[in-house]
N, C-alpha and C positions, 0 to 999 in steps of 0.2 A: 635528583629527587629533593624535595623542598616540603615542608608544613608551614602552615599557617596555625597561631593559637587563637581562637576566638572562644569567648563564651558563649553556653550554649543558651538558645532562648527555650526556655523550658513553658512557654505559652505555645509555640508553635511548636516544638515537639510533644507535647500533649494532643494539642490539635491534629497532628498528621496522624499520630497513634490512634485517636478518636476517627478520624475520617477512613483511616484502613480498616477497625474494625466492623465500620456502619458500613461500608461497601460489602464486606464479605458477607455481612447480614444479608442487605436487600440480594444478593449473586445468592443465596440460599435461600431467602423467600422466593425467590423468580425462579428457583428451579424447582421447588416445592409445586410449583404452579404449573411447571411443563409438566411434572412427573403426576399429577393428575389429569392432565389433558392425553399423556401418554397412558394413562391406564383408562379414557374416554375413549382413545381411538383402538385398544384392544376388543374393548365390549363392545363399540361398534362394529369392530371385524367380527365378532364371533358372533352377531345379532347378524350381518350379511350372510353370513359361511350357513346360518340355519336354515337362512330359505330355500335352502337348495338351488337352482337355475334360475334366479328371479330374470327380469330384465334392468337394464342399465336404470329406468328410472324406481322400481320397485328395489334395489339394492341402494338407493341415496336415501330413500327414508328413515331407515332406521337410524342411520347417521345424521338424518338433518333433523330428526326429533331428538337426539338425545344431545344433539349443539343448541337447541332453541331449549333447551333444559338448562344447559349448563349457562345459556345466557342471561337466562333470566335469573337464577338465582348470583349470579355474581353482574347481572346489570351490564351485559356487552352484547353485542350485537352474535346473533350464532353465525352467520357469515364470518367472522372475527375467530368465533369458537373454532368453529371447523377449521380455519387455516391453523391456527394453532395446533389444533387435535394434530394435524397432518405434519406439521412441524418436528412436534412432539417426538409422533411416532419415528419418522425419520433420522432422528436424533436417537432416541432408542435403540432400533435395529443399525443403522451404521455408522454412529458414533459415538457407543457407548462410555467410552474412558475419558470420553468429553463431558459429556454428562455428569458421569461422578467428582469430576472435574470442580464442576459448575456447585455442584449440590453441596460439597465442602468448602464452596466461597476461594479457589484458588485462582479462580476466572472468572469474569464478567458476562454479560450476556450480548456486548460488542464481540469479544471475543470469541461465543462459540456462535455468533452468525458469519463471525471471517471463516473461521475454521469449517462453518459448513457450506461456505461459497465458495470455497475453493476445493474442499474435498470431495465436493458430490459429481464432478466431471470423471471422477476415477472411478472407472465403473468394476477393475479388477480387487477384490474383498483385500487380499494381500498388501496392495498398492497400498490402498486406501487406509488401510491398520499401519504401516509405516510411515505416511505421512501424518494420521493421526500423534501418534508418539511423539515425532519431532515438534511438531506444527504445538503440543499442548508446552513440551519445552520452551518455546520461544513465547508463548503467549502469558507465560506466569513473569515474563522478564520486562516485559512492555505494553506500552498501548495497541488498541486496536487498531486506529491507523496507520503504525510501522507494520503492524503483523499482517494486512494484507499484502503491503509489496513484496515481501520475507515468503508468504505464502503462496503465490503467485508463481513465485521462482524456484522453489520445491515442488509445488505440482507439476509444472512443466515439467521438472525433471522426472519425474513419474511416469508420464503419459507415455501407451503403449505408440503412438503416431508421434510423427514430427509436427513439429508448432507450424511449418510450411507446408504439410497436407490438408493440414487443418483450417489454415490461415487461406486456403485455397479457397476450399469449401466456404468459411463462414464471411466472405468477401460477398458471396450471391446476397445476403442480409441485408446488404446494405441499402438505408431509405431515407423518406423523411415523412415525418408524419404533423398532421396540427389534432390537439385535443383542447374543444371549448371549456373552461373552467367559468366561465360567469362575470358577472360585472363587465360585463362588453371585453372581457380578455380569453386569451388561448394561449395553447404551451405547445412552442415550435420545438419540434424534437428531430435530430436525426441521426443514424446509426451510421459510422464511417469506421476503416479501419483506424486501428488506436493510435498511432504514431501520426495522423491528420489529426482527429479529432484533438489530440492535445496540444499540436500546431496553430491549430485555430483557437483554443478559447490562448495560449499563450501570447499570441498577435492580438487579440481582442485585449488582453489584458494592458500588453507593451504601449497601445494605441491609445486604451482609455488613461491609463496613467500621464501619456504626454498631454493628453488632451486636458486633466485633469490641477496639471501640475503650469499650463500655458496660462491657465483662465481660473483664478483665485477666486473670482465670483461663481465658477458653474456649481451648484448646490446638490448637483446628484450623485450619486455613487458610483462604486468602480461598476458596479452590477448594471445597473440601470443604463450606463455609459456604453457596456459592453453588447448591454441588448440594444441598444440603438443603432448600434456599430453593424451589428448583423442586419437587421434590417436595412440599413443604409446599403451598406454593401450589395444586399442578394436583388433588391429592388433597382439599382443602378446597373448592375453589371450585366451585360450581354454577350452572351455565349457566340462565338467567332470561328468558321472552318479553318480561316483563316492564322488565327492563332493558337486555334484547339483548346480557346477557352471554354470549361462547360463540356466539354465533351471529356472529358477524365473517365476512366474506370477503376478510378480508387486510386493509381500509382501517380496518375501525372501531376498532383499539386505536390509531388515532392522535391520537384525540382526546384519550389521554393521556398523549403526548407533549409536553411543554414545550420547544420548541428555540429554540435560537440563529441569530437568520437572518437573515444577511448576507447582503444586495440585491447585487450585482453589478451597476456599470450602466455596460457600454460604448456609448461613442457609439452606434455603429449599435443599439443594442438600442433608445434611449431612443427613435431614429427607429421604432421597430415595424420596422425590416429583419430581424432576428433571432430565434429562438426557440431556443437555445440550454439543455440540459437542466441540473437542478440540479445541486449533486453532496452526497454523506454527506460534510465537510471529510476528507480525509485516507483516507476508505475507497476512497467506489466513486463514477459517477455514478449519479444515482437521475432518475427520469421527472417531469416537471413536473407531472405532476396530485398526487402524491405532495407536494413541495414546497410546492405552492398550500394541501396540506391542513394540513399542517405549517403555513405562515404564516399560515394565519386564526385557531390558536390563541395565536399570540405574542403577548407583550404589550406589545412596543417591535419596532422595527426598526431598524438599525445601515445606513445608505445608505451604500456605499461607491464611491467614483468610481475608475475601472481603466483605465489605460491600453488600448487595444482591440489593441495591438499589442503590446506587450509582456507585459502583463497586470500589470504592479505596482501596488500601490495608490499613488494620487495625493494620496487626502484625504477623510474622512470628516465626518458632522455634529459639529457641537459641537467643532470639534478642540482648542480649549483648556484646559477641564478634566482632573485625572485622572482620573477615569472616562471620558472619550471617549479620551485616549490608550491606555487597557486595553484600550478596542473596537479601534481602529487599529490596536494590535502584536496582537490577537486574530485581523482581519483578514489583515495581511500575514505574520504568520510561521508563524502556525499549528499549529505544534509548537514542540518544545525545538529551539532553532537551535545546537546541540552537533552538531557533525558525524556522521549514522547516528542523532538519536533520534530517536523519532517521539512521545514521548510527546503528549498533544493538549494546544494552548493552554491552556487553561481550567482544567488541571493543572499549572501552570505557574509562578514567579515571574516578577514583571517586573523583571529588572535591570538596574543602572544599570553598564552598559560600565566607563566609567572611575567607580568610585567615589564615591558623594557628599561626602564625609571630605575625600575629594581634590580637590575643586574639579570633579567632573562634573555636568554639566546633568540635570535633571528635565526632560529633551524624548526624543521618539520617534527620533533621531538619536545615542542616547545609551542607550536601551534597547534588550532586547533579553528574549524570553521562555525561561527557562531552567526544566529541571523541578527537583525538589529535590538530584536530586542531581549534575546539573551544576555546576548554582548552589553548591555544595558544594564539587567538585571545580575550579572558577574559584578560591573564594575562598580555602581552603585548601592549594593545592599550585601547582606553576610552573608549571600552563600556565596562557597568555591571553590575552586575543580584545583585539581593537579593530575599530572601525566603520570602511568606506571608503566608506560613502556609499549610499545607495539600499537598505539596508537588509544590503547584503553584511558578513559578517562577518570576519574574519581572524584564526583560528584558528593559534597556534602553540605546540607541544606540548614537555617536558622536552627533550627532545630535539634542539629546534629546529628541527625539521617545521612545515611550515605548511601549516593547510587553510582552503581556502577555501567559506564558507557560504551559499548564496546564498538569499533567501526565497522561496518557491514562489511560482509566480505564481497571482492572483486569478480569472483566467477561464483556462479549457481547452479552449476548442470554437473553432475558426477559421471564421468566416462566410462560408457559402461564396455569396459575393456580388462583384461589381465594388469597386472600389478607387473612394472619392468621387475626383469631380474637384479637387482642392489638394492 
């Protein structure tokens, strides 16, 4: 353990103090503004429930007169109103501790659209009040973008089906579709199972970067580069009996996939009590046949031993080398451990906490994975982290705010089995 003494910048801790309490404002104007949209979609249900038997279009009326009311007195489109209303209500009846949530500025309104994209698949009331609970926990600790991949992997564990009956079923989904937007453009869209579809914009990205990093004069962006890419690609290539190009049914373009694939192995799993599904690191969970496919291609495997209760990594093969220590901060941190980034390990530096200059260790107690431009903003400016152990990190900012970082844990799925006898 180590401090560092700096003085505090009392400009930017004003500032951050001023910027927390104007967010919890607007997070209580905005929910001021559900909770009458939620008391518009009441009086529209009890303006329905009056007419007795109407028909499907005489029960919209009343609801699309008192959305073309509420539009115009706050100047928004009632098409607008109404999804709101509907939002509202939704939020009302099944997630109300989200709501109050919301209304007391303890969360944002990123955070209760994560909390209600993942919660509304749980259709058991019970379910879905226990993930609430948890789900608002994590949500007062972070950004919205970590709390869906967090959320993701709690609902699964939820769900009364397995991610591979399901993953079975929602496989039929899969398409492509074009939408005209104007100015002589359209939006190529298609729906693939997830572990492709992140395959591909990942390869679009690898590609555009080379291409990008070859030719100092190309003027466009990685985006523009990447839609070119596809079009290139899907316009060139022809589909072959011969080599069962194009002819895929979701699983064959895995076989050119190369992944990184970190075994998880809690106790009870190694017993065979368990069958717990894999997950994309960091995205979504994905269905173990999926995974199985993925790992016959690897060419190494990273065994990582997890606590079964808490989920933190305990100790991987080889752990002395540095290359096995890359695998072990690869395993437990998993992203940039910068408070709110997500960028993915593997894009990452490994940095040394305290300094090597300064007498800090080259051990996993001492690292820490930071993306470029963390690692940047550590080394160059006054904020800075120190270790407390277990992989936590301790984040304190010009200011002299302090956050606290904690590494996500290793497994996600709670076994629903008896507790061994010890």
């Amino acid at each position: 353990m180590y401090s560092i003494i700096r003085e505090v910048d009392t400009e930017f801790r004003e500032l951050a103090h001023d910027i927390d309490e104007a967010r919890a404002a607007v997070a209580q104007a905005q929910a001021a503004e559900a909770r009458v949209f939620a008391r518009a979609a009441a009086v529209g249900a009890r303006r329905v429930a009056a007419l007795g038997s109407p028909s499907s279009r005489e029960a919209e009326l009343p609801l699309r007169a008192l959305a073309a009311e509420l539009g115009a007195a706050a100047r928004m489109s009632d098409r607008t109103v109404q999804r709101h209303m509907n939002d509202a209500a939704t939020l009302t009846e099944k997630f109300p501790a989200t709501f109050n949530a919301w209304e007391q500025g303890r969360v944002n309104t990123g955070h209760v659209r994560t909390i209600m994209e993942h919660g509304l698949p749980l259709t058991d009331p019970d379910a879905r009040a226990l993930f609430e609970t948890e789900a608002l926990l994590r949500a007062e600790e972070t950004t919205p973008g970590r709390l869906g991949a967090s959320l993701a992997r709690l609902a699964e564990s939820l769900q009364p089906r397995t991610l591979t009956e399901r993953h079975q079923e929602a496989r039929a989904s899969r398409g492509a579709s074009v939408r005209d937007i104007g100015d002589g453009m359209a939006e190529f869209s298609t729906i693939q199972p997830a572990v492709l579809a992140h395959a591909m914009h990942d390869r679009l990205t690898q590609q555009a970067k080379t291409l990008k990093n070859a030719d100092p004069t190309d003027t466009r962006t990685l985006d523009q580069i990447r839609a070119d890419l596809v079009a290139d690609m899907l316009l060139t290539t022809t589909p072959t009996v011969e080599t069962g190009a194009g002819l895929s049914d979701g699983f064959g373009g895995l076989g050119a996939i190369r992944g990184i694939v970190n075994v998880t192995v809690p106790a009870l799993a190694l017993a065979g009590v368990t069958d717990e599904p894999a997950e994309l690191v960091g995205r979504c969970p994905i269905d173990p046949a999926t995974a199985r496919q993925l790992a016959g291609h690897a060419t190494g495997w990273d065994r990582v031993l997890a606590d079964p209760i808490t989920g933190c990594v305990l100790a991987v093969d080889r752990y002395t080398p540095s290359a096995d220590m890359k695998r072990f901060l690869r395993a437990r941190d998993q992203h940039c451990r910068f408070p709110g980034c997500r960028q993915p390990a593997h894009r990452c530096d490994r940095d040394h906490t305290l300094d090597y200059a300064l007498g800090g260790e080259t051990s996993t107690c001492n690292l820490a994975c930071l993306c470029k431009r963390h690692h940047t903003l550590k080394g160059e400016t006054a904020w800075s982290v120190r270790q407390l152990g277990g992989g936590v990190l301790e984040w304190t900012s010009p200011g002299g705010h302090v956050y606290i970082d904690r590494p996500p844990p290793a497994i996600y799925f709670v076994p629903n089995t008896d507790p061994p006898p010890f």
